[in-house]
Structures are given as structure tokens and as C-alpha cells.
C-alpha positions, 0 to 999 in steps of 0.5 A: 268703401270696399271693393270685392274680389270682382271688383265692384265697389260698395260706397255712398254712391253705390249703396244698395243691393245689385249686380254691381256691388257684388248684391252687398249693401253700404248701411249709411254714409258716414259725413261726420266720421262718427261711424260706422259705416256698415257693408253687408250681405243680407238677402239669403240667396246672396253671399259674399264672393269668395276672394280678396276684399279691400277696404278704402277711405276717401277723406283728405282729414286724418282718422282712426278706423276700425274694420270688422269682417265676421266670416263665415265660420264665425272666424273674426278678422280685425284691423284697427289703423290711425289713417291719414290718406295723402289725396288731395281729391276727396273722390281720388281712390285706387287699390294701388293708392294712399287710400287702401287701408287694408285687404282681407280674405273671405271667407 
């Protein structure tokens, strides 16, 4: 999941383009931790807010993962982390929890 700099967040239960994803859009919720999940921004009158980005996970079961941000200028950002989240609550994430796997800055 990822939460924008107006604190909305993308995830399986708020997937689609709208005011409350910031019009971003999860691609697919990945059960079966094969990947990837993409969000993205997609509609040509939308674009990413400007700001910091933070990247959770809600899984009890260790994972590696990989995140890819393409900017605007084309400047790659990547994170590639071995994660296992210390939660006992699948449905339990914060930005201050075992849950933030990283934060990065758009653009």
C-alpha cells in the first residue's frame, strides 16, 4: 500500500481512481505474494502530489520486496528490502509502525 503526502492511501480496499487515493490506483492485490502490485497514476489530467510517499506492508509473514518509483524527470528511485513486519494484526499499519517499509519523495 502507499500513502501520499495528503494522506490517502492506495490499497486492496481502496484501489481505484478517486479523491480519496489522491486519483492514484492499486493495479491488483497480490495474495499470493508472487508481485507485483502496482499504483500508478494513469488519467492525464491527474498526477501525483507532490510530497512524501510512504510505502507499507500488511503481512504477518516475512517477504522481500522490491519498490520502484519512476519520477517525473525519469530519475529512478529504488528500494529493494528483506521485510519481516512485526504485527500480529494483518489489517494493523501506521506510518510510525513495523509496517513502513520506506518513504520516498515525488517528484
Amino acid at each position: 500500500m502507499v500513502t501520499t503526502p495528503h494522506n490517502k492511501t492506495n490499497y486492496y480496499k481502496n484501489r481505484y481512481p478517486s479523491a480519496s487515493t489522491d486519483e492514484g490506483q492499486l493495479d491488483r492485490d497480490d495474495t499470493v505474494r508472487t508481485g507485483p502490485e502496482n499504483v500508478f497514476w494513469s488519467n492525464s489530467s491527474s498526477v501525483p502530489p507532490t510530497g512524501v510517499y510512504y510505502a507499507l506492508i500488511s503481512s504477518t509473514n516475512p517477504v522481500s520486496v522490491t519498490i520502484k518509483v519512476l519520477r517525473s524527470n525519469n530519475t529512478p528511485f529504488t528500494v529493494t528490502k528483506q521485510f519481516t513486519p512485526a504485527i500480529t494484526n494483518y489489517y494493523q499499519y501506521s506510518l510510525t509502525s513495523s509496517t513502513l517499509l520506506t518513504s520516498f519523495t515525488y517528484p
